[in-house]
Backbone of each chain as ProteinMPNN parsed JSONL, in Angstrom:
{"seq_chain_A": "XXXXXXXXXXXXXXXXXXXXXXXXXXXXXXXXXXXXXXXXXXXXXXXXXXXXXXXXXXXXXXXXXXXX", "coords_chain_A": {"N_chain_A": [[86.767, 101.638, 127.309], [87.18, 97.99, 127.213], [89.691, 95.798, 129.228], [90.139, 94.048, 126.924], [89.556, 94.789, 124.972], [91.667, 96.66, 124.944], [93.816, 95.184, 124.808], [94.169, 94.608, 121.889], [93.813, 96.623, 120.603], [96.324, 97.952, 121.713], [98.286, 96.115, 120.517], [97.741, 96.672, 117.608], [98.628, 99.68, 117.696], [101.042, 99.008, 117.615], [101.793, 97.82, 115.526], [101.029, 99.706, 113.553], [103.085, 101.599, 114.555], [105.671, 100.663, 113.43], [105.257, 100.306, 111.107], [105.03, 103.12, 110.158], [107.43, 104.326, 110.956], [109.033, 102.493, 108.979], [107.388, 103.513, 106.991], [108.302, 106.586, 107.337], [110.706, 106.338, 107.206], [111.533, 105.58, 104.195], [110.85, 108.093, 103.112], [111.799, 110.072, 104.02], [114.318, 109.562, 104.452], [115.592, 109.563, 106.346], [116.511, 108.225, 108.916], [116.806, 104.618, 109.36], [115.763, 102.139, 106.787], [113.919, 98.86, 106.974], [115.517, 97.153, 105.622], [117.976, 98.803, 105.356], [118.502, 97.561, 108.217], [118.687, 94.938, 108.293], [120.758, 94.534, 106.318], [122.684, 95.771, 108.427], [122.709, 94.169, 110.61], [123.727, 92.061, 108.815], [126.208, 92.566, 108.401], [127.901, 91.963, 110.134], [130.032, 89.29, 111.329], [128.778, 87.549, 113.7], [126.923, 89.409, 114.519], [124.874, 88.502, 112.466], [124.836, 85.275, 112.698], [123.638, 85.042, 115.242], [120.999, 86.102, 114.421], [120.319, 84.444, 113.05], [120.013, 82.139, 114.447], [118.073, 83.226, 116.255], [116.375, 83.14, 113.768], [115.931, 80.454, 113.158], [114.82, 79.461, 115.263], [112.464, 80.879, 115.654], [111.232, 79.849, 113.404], [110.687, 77.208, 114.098], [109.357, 77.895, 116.61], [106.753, 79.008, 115.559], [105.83, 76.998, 113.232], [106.14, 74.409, 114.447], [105.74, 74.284, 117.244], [103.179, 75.541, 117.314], [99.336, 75.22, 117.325], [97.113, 73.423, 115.281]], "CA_chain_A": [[87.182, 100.414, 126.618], [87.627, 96.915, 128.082], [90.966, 95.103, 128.796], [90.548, 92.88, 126.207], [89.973, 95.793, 123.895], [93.077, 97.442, 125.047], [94.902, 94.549, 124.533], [94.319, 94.193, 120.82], [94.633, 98.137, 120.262], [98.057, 97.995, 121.361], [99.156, 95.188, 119.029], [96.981, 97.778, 116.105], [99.64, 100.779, 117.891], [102.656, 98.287, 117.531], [101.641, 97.73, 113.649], [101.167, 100.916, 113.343], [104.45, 102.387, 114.786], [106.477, 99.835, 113.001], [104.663, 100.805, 109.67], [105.037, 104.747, 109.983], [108.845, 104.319, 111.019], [109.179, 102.226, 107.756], [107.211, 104.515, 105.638], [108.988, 107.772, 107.433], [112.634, 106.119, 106.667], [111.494, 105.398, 102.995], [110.368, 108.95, 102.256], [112.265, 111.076, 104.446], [115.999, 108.75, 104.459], [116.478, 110.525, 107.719], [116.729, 107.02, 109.088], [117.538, 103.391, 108.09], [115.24, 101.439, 106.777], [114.27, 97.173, 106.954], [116.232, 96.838, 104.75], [119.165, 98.964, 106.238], [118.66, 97.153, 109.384], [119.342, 93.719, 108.213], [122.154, 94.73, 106.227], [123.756, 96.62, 109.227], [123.282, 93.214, 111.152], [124.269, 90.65, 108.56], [127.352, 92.393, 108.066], [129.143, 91.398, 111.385], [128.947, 87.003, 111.232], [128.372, 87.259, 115.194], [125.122, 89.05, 114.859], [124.294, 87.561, 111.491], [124.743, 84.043, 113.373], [122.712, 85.145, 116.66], [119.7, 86.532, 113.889], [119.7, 83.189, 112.108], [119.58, 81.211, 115.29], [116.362, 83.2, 116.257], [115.494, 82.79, 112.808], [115.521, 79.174, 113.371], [113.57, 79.519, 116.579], [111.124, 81.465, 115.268], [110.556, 78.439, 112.804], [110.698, 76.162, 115.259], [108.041, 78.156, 117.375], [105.884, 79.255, 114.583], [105.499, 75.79, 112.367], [106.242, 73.341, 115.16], [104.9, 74.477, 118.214], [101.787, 76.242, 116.937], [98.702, 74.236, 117.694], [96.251, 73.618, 114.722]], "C_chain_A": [[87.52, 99.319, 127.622], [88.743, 96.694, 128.165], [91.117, 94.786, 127.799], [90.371, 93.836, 124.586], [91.075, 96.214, 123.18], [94.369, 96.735, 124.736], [95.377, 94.477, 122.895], [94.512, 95.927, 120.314], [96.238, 98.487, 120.353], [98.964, 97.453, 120.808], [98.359, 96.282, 118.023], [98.179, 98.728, 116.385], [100.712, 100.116, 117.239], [102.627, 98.371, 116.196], [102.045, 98.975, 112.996], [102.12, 101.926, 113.48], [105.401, 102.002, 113.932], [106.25, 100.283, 110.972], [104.907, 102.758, 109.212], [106.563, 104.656, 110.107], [109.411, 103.49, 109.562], [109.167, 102.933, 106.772], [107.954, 106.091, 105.869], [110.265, 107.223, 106.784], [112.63, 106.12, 105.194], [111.162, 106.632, 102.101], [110.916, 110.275, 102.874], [114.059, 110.699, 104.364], [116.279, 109.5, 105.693], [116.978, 109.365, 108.802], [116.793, 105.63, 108.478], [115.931, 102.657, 107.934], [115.048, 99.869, 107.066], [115.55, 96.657, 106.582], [118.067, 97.227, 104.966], [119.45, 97.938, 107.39], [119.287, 96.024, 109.29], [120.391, 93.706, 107.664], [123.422, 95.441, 107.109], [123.973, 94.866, 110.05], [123.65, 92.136, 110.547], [126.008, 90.999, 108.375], [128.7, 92.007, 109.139], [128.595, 90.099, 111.37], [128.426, 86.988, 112.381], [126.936, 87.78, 115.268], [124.558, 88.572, 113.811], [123.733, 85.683, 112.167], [123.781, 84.198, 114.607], [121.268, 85.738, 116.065], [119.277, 85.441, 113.706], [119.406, 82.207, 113.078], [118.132, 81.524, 116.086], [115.459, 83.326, 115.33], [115.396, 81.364, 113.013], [114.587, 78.895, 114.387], [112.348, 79.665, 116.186], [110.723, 80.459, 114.299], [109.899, 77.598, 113.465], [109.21, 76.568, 115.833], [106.62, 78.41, 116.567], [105.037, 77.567, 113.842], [105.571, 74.418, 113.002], [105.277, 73.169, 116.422], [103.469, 74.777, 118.232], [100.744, 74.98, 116.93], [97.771, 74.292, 115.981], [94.644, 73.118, 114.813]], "O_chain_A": [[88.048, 99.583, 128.701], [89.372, 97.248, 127.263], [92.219, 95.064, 127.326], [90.884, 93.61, 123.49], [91.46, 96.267, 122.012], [95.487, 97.195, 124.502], [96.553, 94.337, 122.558], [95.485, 96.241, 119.628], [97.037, 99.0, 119.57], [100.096, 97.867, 120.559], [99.371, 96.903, 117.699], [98.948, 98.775, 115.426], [101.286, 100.678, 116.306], [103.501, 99.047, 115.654], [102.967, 99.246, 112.227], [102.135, 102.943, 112.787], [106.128, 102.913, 113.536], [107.023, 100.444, 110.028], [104.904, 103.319, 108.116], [107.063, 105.022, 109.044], [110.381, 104.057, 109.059], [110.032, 103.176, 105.93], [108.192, 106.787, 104.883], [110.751, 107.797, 105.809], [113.638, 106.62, 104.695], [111.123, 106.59, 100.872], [110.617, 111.379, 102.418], [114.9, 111.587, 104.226], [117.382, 110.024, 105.851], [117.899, 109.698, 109.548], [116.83, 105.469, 107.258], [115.099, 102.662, 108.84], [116.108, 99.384, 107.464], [116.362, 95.928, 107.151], [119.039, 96.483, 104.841], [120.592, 97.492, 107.498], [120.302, 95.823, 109.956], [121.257, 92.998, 108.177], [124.591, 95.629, 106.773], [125.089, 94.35, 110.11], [123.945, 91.157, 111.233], [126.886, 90.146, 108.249], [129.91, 91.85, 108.974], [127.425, 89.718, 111.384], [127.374, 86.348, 112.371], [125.982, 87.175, 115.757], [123.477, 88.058, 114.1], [122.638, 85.128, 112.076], [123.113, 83.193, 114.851], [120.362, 85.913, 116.88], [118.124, 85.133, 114.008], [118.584, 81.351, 112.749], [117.307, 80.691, 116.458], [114.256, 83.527, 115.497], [114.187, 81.133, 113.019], [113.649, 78.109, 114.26], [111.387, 78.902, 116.286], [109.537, 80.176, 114.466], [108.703, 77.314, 113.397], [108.181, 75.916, 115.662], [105.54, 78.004, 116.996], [103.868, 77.229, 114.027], [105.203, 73.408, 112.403], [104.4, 72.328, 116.622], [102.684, 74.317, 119.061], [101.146, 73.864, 116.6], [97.839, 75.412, 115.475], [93.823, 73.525, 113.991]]}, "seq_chain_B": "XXXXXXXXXXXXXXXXXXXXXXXXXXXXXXXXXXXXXXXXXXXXXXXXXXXXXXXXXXXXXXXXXXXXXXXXXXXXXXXXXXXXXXXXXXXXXXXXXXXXXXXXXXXXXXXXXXXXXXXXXXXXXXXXXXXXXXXXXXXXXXXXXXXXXX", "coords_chain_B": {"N_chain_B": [[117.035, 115.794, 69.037], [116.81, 113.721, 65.86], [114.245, 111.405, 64.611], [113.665, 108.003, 64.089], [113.551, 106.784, 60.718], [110.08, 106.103, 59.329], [108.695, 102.541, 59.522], [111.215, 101.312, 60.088], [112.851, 99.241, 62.271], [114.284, 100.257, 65.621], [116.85, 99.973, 67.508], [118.253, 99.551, 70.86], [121.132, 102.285, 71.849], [122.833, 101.858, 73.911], [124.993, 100.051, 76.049], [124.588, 97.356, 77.515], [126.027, 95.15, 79.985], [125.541, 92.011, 80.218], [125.841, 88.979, 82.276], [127.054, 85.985, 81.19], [125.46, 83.36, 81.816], [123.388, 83.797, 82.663], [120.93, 83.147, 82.166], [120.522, 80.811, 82.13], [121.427, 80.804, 85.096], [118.865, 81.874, 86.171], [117.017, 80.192, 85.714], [117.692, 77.801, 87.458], [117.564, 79.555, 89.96], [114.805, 79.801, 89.832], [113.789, 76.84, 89.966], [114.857, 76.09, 91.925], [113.467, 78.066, 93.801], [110.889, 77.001, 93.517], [111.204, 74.275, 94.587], [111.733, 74.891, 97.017], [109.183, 75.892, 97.865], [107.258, 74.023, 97.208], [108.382, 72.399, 98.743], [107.946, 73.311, 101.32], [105.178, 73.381, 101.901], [104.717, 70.791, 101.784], [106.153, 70.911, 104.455], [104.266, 71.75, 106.221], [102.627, 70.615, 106.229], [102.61, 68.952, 108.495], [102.192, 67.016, 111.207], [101.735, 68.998, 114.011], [103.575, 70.011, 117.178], [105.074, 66.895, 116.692], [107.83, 65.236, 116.651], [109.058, 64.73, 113.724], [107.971, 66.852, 112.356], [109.448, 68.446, 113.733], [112.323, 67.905, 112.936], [111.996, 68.612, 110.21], [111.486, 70.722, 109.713], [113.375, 72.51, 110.956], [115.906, 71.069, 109.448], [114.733, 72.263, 106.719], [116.099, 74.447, 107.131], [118.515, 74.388, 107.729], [119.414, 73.171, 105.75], [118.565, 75.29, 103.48], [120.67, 77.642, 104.745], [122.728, 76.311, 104.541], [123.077, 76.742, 101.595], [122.561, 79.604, 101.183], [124.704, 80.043, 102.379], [126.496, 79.405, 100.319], [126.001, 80.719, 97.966], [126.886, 83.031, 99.275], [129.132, 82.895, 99.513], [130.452, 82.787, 96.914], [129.417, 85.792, 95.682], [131.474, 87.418, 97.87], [133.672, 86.242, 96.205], [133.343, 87.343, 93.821], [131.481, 90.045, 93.747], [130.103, 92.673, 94.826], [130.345, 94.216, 97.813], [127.972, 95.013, 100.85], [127.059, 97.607, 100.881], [127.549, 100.819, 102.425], [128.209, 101.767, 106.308], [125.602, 103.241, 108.083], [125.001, 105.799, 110.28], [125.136, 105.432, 113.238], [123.141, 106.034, 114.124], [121.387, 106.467, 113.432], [119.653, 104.172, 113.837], [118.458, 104.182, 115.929], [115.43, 104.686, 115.8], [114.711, 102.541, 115.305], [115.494, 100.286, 117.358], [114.12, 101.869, 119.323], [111.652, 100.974, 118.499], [111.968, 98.392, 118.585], [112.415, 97.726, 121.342], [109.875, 98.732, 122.317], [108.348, 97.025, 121.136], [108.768, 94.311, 122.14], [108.362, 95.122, 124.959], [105.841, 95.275, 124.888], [105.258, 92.518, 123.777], [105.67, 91.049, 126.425], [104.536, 92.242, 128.499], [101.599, 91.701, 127.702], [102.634, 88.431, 128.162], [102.83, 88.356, 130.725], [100.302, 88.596, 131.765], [96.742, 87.92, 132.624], [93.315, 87.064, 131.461], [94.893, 85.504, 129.057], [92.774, 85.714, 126.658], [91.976, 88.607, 127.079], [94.929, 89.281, 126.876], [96.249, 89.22, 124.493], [99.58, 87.671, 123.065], [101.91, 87.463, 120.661], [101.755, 85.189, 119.686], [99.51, 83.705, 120.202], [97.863, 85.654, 118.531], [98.573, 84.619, 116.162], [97.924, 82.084, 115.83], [95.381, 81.447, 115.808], [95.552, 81.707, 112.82], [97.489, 80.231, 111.428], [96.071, 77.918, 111.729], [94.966, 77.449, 109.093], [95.831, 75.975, 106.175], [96.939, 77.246, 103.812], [97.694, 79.92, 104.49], [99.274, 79.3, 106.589], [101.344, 77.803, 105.522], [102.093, 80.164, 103.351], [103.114, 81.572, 105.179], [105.147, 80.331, 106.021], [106.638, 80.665, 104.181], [107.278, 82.987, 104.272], [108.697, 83.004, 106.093], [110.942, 81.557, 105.383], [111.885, 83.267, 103.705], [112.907, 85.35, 104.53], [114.529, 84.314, 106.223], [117.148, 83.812, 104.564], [117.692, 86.32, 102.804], [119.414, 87.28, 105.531], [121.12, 85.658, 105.545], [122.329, 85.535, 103.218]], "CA_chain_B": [[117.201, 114.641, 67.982], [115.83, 112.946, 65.052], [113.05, 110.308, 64.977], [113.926, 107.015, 62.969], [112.581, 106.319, 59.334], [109.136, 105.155, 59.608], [108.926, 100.696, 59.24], [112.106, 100.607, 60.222], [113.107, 99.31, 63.623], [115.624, 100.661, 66.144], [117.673, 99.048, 68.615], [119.264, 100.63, 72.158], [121.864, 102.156, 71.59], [123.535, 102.029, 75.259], [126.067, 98.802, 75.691], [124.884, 96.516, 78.744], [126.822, 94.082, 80.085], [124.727, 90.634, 80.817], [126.738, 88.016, 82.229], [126.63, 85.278, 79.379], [124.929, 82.622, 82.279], [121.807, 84.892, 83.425], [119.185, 82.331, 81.59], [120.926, 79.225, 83.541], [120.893, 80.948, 86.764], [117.574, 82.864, 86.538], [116.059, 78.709, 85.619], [117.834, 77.571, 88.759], [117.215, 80.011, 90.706], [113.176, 79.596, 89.551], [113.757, 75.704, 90.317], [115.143, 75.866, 94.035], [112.712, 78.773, 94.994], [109.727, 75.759, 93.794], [111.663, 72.936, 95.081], [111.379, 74.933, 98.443], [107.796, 75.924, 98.067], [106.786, 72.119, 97.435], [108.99, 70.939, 100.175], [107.912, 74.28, 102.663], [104.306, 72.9, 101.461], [104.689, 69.179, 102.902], [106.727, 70.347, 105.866], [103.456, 73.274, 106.899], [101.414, 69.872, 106.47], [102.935, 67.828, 108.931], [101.551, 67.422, 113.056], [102.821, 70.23, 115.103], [104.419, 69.059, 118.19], [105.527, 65.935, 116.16], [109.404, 64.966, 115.927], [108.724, 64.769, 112.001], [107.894, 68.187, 111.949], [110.658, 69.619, 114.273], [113.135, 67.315, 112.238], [111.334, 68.763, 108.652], [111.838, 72.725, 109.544], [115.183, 72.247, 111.393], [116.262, 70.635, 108.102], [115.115, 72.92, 106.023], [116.664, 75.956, 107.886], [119.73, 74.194, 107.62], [120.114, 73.183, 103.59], [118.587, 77.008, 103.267], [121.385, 78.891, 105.546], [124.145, 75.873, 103.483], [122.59, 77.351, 100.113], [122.765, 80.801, 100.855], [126.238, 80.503, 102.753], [127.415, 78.958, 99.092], [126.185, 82.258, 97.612], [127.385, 84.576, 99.937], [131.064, 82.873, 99.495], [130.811, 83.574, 95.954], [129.633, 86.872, 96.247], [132.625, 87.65, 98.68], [134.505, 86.08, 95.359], [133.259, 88.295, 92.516], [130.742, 90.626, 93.36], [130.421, 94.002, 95.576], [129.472, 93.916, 99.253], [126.432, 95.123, 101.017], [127.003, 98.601, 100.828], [128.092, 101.289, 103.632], [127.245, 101.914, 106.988], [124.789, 104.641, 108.039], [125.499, 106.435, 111.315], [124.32, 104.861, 114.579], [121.811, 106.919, 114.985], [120.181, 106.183, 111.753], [119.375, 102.781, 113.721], [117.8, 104.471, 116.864], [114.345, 104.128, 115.952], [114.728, 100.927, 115.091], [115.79, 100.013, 118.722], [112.835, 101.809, 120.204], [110.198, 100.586, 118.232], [111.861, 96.628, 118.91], [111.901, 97.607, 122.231], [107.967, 98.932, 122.266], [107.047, 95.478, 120.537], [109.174, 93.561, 123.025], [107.863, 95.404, 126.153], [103.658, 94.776, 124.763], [104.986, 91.306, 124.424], [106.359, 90.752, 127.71], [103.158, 92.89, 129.611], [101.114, 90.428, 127.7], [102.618, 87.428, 128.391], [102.711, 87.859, 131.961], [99.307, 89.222, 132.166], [96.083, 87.088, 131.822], [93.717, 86.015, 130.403], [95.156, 85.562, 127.016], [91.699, 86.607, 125.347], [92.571, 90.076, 127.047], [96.034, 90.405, 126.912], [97.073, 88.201, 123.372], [100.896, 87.852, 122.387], [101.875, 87.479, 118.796], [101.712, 83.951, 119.198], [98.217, 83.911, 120.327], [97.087, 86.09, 117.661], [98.783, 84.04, 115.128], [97.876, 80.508, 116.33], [94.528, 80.616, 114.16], [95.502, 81.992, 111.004], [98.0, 79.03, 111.179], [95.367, 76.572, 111.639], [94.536, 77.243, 108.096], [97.381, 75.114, 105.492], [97.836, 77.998, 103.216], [97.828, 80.594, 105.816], [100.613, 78.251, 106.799], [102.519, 77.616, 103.809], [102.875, 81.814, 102.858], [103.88, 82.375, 106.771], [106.802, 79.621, 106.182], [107.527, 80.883, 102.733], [108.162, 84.366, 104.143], [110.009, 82.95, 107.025], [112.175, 81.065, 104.279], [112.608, 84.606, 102.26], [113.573, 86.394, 105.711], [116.008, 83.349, 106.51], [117.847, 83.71, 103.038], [117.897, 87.733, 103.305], [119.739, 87.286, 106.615], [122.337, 84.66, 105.491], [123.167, 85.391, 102.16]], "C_chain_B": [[115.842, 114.0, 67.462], [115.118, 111.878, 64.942], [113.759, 109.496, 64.185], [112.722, 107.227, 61.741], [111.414, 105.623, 59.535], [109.356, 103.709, 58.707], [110.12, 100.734, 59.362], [112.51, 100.589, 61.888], [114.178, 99.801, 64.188], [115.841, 99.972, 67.015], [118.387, 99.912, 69.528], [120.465, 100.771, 71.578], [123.061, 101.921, 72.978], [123.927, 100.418, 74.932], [125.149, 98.435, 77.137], [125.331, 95.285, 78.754], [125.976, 93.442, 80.563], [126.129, 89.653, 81.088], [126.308, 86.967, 81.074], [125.774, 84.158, 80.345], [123.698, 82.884, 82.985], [121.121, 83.808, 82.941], [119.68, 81.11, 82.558], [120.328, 79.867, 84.687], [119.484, 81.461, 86.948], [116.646, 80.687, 86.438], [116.363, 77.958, 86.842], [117.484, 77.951, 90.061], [115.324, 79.724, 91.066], [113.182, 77.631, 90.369], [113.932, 75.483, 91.774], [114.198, 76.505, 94.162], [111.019, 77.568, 94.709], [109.715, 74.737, 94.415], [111.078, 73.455, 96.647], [109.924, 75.417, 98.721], [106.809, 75.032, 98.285], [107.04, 71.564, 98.52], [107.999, 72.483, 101.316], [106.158, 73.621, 102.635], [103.928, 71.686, 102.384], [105.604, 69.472, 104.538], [105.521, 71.567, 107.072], [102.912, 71.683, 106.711], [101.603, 68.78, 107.472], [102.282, 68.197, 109.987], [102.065, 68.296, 113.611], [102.94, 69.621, 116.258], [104.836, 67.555, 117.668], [107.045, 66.053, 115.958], [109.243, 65.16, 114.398], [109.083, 66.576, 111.559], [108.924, 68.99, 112.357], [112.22, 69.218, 113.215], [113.056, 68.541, 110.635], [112.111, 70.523, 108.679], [113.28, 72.906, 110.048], [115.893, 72.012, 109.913], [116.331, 71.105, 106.69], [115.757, 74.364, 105.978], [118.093, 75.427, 107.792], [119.826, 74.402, 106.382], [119.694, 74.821, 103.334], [119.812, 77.738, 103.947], [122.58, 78.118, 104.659], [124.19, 76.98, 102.339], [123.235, 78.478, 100.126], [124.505, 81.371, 101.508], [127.363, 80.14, 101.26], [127.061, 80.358, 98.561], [126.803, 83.824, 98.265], [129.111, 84.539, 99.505], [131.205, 83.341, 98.351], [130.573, 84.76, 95.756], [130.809, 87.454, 96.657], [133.508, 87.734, 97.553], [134.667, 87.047, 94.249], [132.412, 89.2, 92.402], [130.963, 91.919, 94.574], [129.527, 93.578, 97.137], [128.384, 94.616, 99.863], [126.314, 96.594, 101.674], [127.946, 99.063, 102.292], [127.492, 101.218, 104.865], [126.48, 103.278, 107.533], [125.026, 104.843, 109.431], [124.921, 105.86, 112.301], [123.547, 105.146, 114.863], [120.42, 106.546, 114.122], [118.993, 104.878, 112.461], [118.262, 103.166, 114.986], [116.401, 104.165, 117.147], [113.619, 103.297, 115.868], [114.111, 99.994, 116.661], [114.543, 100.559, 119.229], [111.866, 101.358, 120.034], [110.327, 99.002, 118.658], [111.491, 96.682, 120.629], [110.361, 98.015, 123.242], [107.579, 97.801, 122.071], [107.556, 94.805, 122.011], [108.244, 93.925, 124.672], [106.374, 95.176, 126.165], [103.762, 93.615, 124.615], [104.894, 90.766, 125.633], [105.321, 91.214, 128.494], [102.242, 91.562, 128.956], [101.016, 89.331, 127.868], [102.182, 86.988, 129.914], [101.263, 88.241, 132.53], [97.994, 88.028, 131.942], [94.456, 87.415, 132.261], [94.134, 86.143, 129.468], [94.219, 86.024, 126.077], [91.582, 88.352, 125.793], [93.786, 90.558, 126.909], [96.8, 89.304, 125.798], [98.251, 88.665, 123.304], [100.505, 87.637, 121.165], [101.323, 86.089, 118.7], [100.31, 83.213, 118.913], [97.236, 84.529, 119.209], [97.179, 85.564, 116.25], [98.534, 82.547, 114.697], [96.803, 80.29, 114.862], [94.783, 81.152, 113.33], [96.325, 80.865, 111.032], [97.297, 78.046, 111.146], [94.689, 76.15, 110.337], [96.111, 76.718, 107.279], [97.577, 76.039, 104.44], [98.039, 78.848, 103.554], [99.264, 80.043, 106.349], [101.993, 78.46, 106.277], [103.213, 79.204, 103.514], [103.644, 82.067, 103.837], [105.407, 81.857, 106.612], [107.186, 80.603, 105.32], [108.002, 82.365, 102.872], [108.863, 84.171, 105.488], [111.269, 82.68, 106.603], [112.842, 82.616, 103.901], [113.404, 84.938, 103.336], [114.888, 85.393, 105.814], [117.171, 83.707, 105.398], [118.139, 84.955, 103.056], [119.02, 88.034, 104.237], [120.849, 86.687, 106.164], [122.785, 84.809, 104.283], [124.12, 86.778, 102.253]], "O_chain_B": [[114.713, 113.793, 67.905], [115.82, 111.031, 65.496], [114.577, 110.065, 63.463], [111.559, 107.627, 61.782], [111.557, 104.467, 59.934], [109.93, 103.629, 57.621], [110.551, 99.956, 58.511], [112.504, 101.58, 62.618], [115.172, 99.887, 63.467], [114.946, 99.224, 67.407], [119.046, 100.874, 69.134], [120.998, 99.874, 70.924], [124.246, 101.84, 72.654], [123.476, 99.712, 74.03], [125.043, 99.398, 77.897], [125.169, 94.442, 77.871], [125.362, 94.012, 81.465], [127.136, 89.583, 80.382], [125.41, 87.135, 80.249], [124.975, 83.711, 79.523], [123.156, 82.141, 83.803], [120.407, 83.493, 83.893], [119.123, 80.682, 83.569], [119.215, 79.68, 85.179], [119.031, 81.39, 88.09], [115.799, 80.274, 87.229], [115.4, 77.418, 87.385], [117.196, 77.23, 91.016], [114.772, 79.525, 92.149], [112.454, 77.418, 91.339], [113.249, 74.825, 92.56], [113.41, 75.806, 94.799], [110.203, 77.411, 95.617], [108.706, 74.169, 94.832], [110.291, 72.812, 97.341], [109.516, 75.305, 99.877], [105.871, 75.039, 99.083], [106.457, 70.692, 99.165], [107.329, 71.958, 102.205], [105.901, 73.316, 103.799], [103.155, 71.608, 103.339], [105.722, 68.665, 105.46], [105.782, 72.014, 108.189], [102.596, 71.557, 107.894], [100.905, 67.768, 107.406], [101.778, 69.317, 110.077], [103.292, 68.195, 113.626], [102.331, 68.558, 116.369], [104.935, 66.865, 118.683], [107.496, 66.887, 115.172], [109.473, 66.342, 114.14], [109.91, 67.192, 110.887], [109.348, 69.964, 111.736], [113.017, 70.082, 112.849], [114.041, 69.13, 110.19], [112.891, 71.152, 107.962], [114.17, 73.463, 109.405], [116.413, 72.984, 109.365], [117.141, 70.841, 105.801], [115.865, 75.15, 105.037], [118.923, 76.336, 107.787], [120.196, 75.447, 105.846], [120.607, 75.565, 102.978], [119.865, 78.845, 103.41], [123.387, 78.835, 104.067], [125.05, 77.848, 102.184], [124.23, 78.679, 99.43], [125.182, 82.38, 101.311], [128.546, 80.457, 101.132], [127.927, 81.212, 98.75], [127.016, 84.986, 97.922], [129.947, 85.417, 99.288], [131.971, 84.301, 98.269], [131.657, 85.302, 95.542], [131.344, 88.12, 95.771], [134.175, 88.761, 97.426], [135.73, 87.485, 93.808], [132.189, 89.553, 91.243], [132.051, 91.998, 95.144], [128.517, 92.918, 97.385], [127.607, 94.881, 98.945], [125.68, 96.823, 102.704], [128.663, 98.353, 102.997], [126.365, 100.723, 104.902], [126.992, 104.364, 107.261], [125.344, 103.768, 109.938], [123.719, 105.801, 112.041], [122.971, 104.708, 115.859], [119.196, 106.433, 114.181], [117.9, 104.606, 111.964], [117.237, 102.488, 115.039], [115.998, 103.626, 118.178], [112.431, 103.12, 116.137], [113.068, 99.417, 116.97], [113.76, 99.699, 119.631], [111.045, 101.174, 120.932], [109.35, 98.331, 118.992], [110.627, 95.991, 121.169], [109.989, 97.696, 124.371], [106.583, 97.366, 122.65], [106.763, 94.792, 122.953], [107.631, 93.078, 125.322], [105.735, 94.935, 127.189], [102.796, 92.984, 125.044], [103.979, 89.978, 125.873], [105.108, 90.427, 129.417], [102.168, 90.517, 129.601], [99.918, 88.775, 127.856], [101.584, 85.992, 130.32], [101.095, 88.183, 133.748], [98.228, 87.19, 131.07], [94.283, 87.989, 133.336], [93.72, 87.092, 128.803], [94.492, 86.566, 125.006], [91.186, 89.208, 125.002], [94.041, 91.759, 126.818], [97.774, 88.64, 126.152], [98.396, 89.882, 123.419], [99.393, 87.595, 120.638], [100.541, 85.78, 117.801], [99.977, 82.489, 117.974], [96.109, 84.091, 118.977], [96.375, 85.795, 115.347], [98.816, 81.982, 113.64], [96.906, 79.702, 113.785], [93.765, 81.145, 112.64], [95.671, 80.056, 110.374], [97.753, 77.087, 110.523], [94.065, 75.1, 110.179], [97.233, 77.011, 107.691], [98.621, 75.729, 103.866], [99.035, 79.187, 102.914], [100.257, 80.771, 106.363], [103.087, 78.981, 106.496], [104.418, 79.451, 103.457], [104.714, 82.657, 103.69], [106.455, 82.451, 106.867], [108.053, 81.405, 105.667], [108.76, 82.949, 102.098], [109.548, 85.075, 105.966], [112.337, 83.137, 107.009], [114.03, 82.934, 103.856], [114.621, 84.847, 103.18], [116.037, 85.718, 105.517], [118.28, 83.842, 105.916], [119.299, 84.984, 103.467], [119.704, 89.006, 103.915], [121.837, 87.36, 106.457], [123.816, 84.166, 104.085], [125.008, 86.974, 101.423]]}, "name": "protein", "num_of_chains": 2, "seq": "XXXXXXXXXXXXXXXXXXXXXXXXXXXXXXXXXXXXXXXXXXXXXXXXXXXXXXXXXXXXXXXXXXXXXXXXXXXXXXXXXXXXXXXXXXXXXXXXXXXXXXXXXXXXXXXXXXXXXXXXXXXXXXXXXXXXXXXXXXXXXXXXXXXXXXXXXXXXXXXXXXXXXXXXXXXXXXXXXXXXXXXXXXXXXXXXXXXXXXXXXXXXXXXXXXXXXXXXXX"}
């Protein structure tokens, strides 16, 4: 395989890990799910406030920066 | 148990409690989440790198985090909080898989060229160059924002 193969296979792995750890937590509860996760961090304001400020970023970088 | 009389109707018999303002709020609620689809709409159509635009999403990341900090206070006031917490460990694979994405960003960024070693941003640039491609990406950045803050 080329680099440029390998590069886009390992964003497909990343999907793919992120998606099996979802669907394991949702059918085994042996871990937290999305859904756990954000409710473990909205419930302290300090990391609620340090999510929402790279939720604003991520706006920012996504809908501002992005070239069309 | 026995069947009802045929032609005649039955009704639940279990009691639920509705609050008596569910049809208000469910029409409000329907009204803001269009108001912000319209506005998330005109602010995905503006120039990128434009003041306008950094102004437009800034702006609406604010009145969204006001909004949902007015619901969270009530909440706090009359309703139940956001459950327990699950054991530290529960969160573990969380942490490795952010830090897997983080570490294939970070090899990619510093690596090049970009058509072999894309970040997210890279791979997301052109589906953004389409305006409803656009529009859904905000509208589930909106949901995630609101999730987070209420």
């Amino acid at each position: 395989m080329t680099t440029r193969t390998w590069g886009y296979v390992g964003w497909v792995l990343v999907a793919a890990g992120f998606a099996a750890v979802e669907l394991g937590a949702v059918a085994t509860r042996r871990w937290a799910t999305v859904a756990d996760v954000v409710r473990a961090l909205t419930r302290r304001r300090t990391m609620q406030l340090a999510c929402l400020a790279g939720w604003l970023w991520l706006g920012w970088h996504f809908f501002v920066r992005s070239s069309r | 148990m026995s069947s009802p009389p045929q032609g005649k109707s039955t009704v639940a018999t279990e009691e639920v409690t509705i609050p008596a303002d569910v049809p208000g709020r469910t029409r409000r609620t329907a009204l803001v989440v269009a108001a912000g689809l319209a506005c998330g709409w005109w602010v995905t159509s503006l120039t990128p790198f434009s003041a306008g635009a950094t102004v437009a999403v800034l702006a609406f990341g604010v009145v969204e985090l006001a909004l949902a900090e007015a619901v969270r206070h009530r909440r706090r006031l009359t309703g139940p909080g956001r459950g327990a917490d699950l054991p530290i460990t529960a969160y573990l694979v969380w942490v490795v898989a952010l830090a897997v994405l983080a570490a294939w960003e970070l090899f990619s960024l510093f690596n090049h060229p970009r058509s072999a070693h894309p970040t997210i941003s890279s791979l997301v640039d052109p589906l953004l160059a389409h305006h409803v491609i656009r529009w859904l990406a905000f509208a589930a950045w909106a949901w995630l924002g609101w999730e987070l803050a209420r």
